[in-house]
Gaussian input, Z-matrix of N, CA and C with variables (Angstrom, degrees):
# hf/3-21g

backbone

0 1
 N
 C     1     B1
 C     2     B2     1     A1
 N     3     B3     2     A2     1     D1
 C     4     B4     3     A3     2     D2
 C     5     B5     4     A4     3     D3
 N     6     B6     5     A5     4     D4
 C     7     B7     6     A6     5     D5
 C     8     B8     7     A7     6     D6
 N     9     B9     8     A8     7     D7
 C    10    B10     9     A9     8     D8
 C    11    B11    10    A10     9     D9
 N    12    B12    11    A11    10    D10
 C    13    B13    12    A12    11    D11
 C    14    B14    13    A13    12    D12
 N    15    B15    14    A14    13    D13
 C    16    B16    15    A15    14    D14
 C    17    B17    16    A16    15    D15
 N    18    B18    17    A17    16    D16
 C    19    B19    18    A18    17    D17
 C    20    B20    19    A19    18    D18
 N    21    B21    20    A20    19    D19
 C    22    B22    21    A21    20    D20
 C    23    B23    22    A22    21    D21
 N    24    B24    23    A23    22    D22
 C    25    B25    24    A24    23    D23
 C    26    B26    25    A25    24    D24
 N    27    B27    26    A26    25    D25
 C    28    B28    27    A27    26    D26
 C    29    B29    28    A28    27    D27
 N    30    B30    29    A29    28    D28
 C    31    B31    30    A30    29    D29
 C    32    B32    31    A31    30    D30
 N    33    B33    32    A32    31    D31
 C    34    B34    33    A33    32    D32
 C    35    B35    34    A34    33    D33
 N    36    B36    35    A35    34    D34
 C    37    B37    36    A36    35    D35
 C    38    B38    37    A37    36    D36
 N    39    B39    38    A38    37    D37
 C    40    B40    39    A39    38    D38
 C    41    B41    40    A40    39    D39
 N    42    B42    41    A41    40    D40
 C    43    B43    42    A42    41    D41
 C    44    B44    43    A43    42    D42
 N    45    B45    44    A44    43    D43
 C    46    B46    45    A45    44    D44
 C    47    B47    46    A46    45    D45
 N    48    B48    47    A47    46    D46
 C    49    B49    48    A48    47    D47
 C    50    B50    49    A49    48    D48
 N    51    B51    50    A50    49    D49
 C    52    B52    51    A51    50    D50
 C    53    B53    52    A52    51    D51
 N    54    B54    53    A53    52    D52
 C    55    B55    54    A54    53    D53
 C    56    B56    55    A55    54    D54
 N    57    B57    56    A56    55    D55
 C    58    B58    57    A57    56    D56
 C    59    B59    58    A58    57    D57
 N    60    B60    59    A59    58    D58
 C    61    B61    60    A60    59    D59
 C    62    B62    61    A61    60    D60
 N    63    B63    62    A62    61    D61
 C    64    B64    63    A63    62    D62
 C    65    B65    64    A64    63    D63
 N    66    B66    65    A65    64    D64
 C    67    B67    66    A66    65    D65
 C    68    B68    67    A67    66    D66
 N    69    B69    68    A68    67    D67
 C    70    B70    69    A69    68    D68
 C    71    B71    70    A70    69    D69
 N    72    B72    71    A71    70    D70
 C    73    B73    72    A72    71    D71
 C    74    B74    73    A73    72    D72
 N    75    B75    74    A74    73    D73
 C    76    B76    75    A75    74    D74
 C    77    B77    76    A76    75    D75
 N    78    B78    77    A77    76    D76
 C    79    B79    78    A78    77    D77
 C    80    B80    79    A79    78    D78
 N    81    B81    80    A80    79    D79
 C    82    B82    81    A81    80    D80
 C    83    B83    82    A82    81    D81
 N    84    B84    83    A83    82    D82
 C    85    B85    84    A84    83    D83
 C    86    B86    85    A85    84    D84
 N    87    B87    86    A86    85    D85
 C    88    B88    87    A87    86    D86
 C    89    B89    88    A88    87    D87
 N    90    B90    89    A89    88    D88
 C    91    B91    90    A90    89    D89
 C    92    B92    91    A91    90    D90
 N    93    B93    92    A92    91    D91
 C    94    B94    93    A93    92    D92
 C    95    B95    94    A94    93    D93
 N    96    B96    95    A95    94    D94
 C    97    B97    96    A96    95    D95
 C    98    B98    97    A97    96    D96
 N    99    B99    98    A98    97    D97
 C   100   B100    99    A99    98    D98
 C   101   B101   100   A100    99    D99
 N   102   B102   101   A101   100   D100
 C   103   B103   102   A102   101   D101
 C   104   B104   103   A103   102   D102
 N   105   B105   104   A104   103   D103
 C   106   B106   105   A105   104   D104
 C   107   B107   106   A106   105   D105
 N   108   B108   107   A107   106   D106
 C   109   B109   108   A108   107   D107
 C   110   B110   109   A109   108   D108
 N   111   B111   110   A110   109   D109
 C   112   B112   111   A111   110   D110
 C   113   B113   112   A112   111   D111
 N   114   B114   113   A113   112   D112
 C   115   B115   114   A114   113   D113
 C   116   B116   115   A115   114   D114
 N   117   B117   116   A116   115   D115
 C   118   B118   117   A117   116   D116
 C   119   B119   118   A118   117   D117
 N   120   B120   119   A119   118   D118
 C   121   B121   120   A120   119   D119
 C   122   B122   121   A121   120   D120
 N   123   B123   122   A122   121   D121
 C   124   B124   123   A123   122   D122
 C   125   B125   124   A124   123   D123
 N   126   B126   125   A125   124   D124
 C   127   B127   126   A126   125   D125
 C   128   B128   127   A127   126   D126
 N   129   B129   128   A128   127   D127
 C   130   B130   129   A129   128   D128
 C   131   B131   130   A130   129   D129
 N   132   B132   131   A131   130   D130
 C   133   B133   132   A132   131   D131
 C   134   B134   133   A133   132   D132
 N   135   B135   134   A134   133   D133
 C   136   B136   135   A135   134   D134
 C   137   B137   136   A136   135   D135
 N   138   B138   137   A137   136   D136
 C   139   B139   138   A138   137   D137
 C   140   B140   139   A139   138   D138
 N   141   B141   140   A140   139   D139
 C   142   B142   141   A141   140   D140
 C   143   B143   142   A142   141   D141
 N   144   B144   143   A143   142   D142
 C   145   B145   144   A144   143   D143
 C   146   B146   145   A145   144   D144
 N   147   B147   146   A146   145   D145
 C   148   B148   147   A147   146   D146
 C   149   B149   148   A148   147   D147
 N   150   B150   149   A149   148   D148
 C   151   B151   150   A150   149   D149
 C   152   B152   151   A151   150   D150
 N   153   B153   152   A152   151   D151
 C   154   B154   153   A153   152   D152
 C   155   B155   154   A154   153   D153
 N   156   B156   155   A155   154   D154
 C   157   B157   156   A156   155   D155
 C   158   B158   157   A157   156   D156
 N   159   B159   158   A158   157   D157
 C   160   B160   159   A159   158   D158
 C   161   B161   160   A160   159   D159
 N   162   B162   161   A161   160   D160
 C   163   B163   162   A162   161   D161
 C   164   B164   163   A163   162   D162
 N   165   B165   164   A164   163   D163
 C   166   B166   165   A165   164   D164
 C   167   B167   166   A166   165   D165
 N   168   B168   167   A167   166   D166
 C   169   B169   168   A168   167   D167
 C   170   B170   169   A169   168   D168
 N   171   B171   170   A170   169   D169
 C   172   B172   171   A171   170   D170
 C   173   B173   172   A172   171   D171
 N   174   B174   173   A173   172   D172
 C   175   B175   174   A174   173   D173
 C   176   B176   175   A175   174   D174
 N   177   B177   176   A176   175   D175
 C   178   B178   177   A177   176   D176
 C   179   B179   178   A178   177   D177
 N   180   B180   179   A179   178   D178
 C   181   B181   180   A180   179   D179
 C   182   B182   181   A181   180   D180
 N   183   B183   182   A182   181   D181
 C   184   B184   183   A183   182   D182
 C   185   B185   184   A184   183   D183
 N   186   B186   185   A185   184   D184
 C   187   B187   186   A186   185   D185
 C   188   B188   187   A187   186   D186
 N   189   B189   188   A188   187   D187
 C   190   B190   189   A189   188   D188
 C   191   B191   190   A190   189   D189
 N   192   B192   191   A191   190   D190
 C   193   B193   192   A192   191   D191
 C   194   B194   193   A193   192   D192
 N   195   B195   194   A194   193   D193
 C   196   B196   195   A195   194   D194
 C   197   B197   196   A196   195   D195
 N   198   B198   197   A197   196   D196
 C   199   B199   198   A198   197   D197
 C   200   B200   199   A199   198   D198
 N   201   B201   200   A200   199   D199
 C   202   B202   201   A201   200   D200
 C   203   B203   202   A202   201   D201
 N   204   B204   203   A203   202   D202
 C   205   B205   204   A204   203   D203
 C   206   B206   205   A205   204   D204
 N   207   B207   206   A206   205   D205
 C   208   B208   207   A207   206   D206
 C   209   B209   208   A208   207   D207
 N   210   B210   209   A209   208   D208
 C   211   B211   210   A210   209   D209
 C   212   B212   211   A211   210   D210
 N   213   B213   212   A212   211   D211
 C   214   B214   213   A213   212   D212
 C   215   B215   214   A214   213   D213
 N   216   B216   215   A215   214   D214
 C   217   B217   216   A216   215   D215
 C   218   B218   217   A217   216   D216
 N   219   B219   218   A218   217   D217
 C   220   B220   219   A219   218   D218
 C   221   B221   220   A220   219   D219
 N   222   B222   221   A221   220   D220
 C   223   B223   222   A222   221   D221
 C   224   B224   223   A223   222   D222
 N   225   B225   224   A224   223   D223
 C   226   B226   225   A225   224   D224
 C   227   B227   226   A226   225   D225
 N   228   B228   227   A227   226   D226
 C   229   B229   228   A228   227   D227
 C   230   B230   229   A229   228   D228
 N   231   B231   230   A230   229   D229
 C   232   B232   231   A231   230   D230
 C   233   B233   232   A232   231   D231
 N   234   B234   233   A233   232   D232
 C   235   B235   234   A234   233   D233
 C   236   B236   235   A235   234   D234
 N   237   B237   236   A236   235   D235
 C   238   B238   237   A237   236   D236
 C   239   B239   238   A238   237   D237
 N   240   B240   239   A239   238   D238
 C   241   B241   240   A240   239   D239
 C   242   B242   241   A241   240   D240
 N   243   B243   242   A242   241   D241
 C   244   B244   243   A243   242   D242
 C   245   B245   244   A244   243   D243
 N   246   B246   245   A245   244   D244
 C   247   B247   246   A246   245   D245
 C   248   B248   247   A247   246   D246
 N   249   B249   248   A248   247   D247
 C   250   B250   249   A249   248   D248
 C   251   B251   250   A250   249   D249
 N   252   B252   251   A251   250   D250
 C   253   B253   252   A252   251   D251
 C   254   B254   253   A253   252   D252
 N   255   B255   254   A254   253   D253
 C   256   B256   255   A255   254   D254
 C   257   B257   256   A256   255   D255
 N   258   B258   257   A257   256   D256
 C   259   B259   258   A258   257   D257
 C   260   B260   259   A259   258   D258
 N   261   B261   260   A260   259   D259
 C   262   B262   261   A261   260   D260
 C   263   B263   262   A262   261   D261

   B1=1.4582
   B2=1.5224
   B3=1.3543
   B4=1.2619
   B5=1.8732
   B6=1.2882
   B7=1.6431
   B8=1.6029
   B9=1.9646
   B10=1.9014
   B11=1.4038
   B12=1.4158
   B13=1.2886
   B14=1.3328
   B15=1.5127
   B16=1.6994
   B17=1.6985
   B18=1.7412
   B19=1.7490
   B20=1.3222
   B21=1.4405
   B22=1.9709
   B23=1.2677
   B24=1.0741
   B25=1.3077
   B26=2.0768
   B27=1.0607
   B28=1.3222
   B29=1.0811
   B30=1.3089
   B31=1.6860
   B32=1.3534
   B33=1.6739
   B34=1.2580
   B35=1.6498
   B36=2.1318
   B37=1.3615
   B38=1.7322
   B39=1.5000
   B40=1.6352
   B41=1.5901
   B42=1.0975
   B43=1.8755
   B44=1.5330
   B45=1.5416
   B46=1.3716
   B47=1.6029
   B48=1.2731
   B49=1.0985
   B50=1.5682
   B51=1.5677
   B52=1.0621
   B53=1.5518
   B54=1.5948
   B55=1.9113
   B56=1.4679
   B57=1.3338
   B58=1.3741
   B59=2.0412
   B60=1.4656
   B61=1.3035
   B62=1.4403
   B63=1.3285
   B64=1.3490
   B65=1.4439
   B66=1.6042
   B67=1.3700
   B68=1.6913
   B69=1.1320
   B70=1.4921
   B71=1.9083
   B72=1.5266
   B73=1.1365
   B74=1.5717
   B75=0.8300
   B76=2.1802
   B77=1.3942
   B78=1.7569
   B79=0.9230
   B80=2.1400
   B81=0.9335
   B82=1.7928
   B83=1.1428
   B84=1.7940
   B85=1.3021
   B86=1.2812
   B87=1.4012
   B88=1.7878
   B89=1.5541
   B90=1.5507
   B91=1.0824
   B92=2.0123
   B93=1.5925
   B94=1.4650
   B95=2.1494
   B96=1.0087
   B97=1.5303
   B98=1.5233
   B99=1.4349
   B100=1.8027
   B101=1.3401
   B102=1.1692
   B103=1.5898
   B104=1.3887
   B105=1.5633
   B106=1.7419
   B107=1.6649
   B108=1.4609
   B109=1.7749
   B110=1.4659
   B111=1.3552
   B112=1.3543
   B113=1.5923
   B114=1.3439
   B115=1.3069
   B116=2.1536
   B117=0.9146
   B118=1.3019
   B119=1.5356
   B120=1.7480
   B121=0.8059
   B122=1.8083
   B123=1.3115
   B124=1.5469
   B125=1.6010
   B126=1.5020
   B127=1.3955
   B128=1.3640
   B129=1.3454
   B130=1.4489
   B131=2.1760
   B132=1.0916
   B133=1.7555
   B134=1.3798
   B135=1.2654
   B136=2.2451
   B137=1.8438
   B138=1.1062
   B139=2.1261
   B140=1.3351
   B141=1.3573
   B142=1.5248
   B143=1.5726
   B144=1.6823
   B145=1.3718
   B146=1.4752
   B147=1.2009
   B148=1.5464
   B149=1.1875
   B150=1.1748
   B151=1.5996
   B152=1.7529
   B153=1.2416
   B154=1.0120
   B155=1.5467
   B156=1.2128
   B157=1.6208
   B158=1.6020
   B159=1.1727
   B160=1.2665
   B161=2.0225
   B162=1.0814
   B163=1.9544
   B164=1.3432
   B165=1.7842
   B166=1.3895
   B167=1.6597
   B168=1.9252
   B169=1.5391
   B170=1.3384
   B171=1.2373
   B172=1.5694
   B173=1.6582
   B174=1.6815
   B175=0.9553
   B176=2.0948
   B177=1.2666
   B178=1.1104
   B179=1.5177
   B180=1.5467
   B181=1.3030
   B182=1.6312
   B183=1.6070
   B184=1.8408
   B185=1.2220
   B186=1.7855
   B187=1.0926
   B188=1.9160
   B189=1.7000
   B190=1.2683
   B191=1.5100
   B192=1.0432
   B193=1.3342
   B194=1.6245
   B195=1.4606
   B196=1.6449
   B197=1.4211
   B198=1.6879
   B199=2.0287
   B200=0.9720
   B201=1.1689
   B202=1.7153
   B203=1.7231
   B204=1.8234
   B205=1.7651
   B206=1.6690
   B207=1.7533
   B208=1.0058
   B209=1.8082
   B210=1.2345
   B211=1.4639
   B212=1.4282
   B213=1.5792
   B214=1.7062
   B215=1.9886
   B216=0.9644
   B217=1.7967
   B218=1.4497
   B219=1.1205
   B220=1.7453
   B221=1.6566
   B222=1.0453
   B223=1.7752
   B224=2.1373
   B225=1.3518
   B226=1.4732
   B227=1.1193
   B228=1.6165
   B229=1.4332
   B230=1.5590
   B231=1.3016
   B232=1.4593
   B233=1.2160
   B234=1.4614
   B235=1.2440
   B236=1.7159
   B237=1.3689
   B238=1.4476
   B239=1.4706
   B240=1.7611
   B241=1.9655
   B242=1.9043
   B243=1.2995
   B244=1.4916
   B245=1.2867
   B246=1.9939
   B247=1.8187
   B248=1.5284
   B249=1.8188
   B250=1.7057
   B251=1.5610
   B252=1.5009
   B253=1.7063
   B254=1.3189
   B255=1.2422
   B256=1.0268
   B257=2.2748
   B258=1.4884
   B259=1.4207
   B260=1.5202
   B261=1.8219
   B262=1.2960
   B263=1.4090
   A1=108.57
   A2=113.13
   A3=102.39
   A4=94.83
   A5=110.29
   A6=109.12
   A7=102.84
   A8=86.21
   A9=90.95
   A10=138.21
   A11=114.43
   A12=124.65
   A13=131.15
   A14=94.21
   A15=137.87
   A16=93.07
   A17=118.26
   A18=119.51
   A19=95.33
   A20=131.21
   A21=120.40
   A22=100.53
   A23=133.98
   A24=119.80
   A25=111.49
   A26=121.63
   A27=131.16
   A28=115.82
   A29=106.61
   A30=116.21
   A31=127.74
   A32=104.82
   A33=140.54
   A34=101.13
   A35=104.85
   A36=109.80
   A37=115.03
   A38=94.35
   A39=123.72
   A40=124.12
   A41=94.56
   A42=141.30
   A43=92.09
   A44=97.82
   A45=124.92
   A46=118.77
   A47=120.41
   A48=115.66
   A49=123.01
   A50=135.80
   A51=129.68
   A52=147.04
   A53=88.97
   A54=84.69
   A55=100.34
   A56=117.79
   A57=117.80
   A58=118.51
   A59=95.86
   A60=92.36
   A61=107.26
   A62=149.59
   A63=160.93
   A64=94.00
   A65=104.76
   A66=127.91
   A67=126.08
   A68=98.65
   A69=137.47
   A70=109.11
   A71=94.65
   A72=87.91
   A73=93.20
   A74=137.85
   A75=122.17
   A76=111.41
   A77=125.40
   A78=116.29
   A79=110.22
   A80=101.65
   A81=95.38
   A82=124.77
   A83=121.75
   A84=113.42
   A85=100.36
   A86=96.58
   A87=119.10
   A88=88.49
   A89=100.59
   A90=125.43
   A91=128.97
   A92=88.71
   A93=73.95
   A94=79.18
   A95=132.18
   A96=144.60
   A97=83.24
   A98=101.98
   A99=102.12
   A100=109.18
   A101=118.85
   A102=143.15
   A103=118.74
   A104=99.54
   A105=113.14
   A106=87.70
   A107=93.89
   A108=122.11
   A109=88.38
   A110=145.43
   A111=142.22
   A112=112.77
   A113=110.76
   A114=110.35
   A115=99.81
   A116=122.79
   A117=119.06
   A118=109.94
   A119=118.41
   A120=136.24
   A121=134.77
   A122=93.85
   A123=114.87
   A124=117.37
   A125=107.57
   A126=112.99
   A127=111.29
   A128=129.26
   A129=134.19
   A130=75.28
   A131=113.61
   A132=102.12
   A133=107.91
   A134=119.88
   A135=100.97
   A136=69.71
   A137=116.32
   A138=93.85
   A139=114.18
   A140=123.90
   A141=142.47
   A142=93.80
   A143=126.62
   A144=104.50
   A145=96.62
   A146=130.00
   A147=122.14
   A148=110.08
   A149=146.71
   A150=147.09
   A151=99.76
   A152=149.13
   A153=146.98
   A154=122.39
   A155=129.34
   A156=147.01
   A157=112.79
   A158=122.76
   A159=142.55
   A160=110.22
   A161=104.88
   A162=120.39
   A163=93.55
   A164=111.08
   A165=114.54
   A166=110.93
   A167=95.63
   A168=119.56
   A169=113.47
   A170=109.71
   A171=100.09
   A172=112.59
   A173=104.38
   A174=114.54
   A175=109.69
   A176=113.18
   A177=131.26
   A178=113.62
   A179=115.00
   A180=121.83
   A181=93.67
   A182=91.54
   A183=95.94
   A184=80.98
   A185=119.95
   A186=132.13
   A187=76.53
   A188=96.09
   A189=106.83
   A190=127.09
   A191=128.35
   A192=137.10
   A193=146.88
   A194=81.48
   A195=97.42
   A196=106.69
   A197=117.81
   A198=91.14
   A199=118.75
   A200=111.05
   A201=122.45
   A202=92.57
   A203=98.78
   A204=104.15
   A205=126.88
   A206=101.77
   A207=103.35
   A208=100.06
   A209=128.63
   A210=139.41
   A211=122.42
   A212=95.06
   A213=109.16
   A214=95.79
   A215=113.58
   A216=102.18
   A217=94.80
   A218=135.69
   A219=124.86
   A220=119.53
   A221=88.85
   A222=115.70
   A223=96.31
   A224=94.15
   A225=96.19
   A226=112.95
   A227=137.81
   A228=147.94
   A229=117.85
   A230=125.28
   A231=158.41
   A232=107.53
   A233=132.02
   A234=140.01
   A235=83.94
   A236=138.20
   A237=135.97
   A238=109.30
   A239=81.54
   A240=73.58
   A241=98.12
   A242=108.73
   A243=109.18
   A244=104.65
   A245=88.13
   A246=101.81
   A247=124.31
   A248=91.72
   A249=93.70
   A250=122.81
   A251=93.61
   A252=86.71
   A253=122.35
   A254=125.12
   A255=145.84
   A256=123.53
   A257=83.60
   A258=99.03
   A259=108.21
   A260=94.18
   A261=113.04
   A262=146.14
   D1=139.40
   D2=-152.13
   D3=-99.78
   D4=-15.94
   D5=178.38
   D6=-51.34
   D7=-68.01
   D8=176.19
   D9=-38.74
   D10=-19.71
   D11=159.90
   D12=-45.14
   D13=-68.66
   D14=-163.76
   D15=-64.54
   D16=-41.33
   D17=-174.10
   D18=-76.86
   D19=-48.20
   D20=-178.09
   D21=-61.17
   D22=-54.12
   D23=-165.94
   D24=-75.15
   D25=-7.67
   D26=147.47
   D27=-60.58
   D28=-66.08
   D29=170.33
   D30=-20.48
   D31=-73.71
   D32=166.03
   D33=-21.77
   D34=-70.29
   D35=-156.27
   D36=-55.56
   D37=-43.26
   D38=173.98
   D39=-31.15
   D40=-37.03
   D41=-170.66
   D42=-60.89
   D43=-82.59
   D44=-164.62
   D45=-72.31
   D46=-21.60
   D47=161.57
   D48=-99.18
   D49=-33.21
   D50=123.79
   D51=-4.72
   D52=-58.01
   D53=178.93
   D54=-123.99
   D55=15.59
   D56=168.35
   D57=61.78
   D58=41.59
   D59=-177.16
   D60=-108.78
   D61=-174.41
   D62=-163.84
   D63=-80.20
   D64=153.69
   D65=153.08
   D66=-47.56
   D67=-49.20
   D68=176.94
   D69=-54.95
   D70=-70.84
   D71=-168.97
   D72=-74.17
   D73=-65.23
   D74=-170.81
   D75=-38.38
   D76=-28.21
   D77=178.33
   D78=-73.39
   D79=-8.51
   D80=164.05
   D81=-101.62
   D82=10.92
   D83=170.55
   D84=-49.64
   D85=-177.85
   D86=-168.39
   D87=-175.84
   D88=148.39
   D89=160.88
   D90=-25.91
   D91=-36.18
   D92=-166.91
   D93=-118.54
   D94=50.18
   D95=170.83
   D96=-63.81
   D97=140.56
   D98=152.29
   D99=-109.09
   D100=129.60
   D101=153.28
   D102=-58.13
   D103=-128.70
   D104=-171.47
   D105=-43.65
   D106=136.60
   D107=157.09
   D108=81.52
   D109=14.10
   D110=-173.28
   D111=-130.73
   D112=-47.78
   D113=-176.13
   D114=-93.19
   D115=155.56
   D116=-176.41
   D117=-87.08
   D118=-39.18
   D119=154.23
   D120=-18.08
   D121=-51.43
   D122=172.95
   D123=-100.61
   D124=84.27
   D125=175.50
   D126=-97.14
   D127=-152.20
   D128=-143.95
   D129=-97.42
   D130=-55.04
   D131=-172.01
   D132=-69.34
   D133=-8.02
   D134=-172.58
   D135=-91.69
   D136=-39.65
   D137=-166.72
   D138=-27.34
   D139=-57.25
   D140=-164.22
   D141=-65.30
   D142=-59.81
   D143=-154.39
   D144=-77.45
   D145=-32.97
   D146=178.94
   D147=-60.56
   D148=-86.26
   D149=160.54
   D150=-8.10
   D151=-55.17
   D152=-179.22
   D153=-75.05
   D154=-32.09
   D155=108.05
   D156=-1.05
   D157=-103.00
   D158=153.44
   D159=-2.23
   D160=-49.91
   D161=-175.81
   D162=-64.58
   D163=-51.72
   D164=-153.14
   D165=-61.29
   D166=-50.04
   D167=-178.21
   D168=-56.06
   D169=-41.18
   D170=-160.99
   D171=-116.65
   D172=6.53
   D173=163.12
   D174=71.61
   D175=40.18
   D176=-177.08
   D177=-112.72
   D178=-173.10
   D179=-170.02
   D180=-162.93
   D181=118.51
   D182=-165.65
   D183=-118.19
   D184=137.19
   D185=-157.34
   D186=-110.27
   D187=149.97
   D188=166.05
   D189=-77.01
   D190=-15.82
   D191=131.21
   D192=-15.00
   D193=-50.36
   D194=175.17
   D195=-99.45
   D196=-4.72
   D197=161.22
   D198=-91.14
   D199=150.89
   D200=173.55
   D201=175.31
   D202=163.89
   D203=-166.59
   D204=-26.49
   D205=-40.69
   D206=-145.02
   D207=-87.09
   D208=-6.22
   D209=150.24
   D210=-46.37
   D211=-43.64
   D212=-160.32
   D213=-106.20
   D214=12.11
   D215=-164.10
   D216=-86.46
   D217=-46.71
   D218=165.41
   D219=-127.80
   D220=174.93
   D221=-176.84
   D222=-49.25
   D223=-51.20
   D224=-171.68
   D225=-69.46
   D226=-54.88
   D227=157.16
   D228=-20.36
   D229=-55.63
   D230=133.70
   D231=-11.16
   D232=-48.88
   D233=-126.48
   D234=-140.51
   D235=-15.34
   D236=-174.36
   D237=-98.52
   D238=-21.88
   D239=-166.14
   D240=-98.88
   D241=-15.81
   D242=175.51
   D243=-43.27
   D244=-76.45
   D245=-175.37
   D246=-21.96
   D247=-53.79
   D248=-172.41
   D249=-75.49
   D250=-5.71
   D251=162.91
   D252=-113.24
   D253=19.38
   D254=-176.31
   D255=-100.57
   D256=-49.28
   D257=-169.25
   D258=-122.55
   D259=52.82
   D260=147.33
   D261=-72.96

C-alpha cells in the first residue's frame, strides 16, 4: 500500500529529526522496533514534539486520549495508528 509507505517513511523522518538520531539507524526500524521506554532518545518531552511533528506532516489530529504506552511501544504500533488516522 502505497499510503503505508509514504506514513513509515514520515515516521522514520520525524524520528530523526525530532530525537536527533541517524539516518541509518531509523532506516532499520521495523515493525516490531521498540520505541517509548526503548530508545533513550524518546523521553516523556521528545513524545509531545514528535506527536506534534507527526499532526503537522501528515496532516492529522492526535487526540490526547489515544496516547498512552501501547501507541508508542514500537515503530509498527506508531505506524498503525498514524495510517489509521491518516488514510481516511
Amino acid at each position: 500500500m502505497e499510503g503505508r509507505r509514504e506514513i513509515e517513511d514520515t515516521l522514520r523522518a520525524v524520528l530523526r529529526d525530532v530525537l536527533g538520531i541517524s539516518p541509518a539507524r531509523a532506516a532499520a526500524f521495523d515493525g516490531l522496533t521498540p520505541l517509548f521506554g526503548a530508545l533513550p532518545e524518546l523521553d516523556s518531552m521528545a513524545v509531545a514534539g514528535l506527536l506534534t511533528e507527526l499532526e503537522d506532516r501528515l496532516g492529522i489530529v492526535i487526540d490526547d486520549d489515544d496516547v498512552d504506552a501501547n501507541m508508542l511501544a514500537t515503530f509498527g504500533a506508531l505506524a498503525n495508528y498514524a495510517a489509521a488516522k491518516a488514510l481516511v
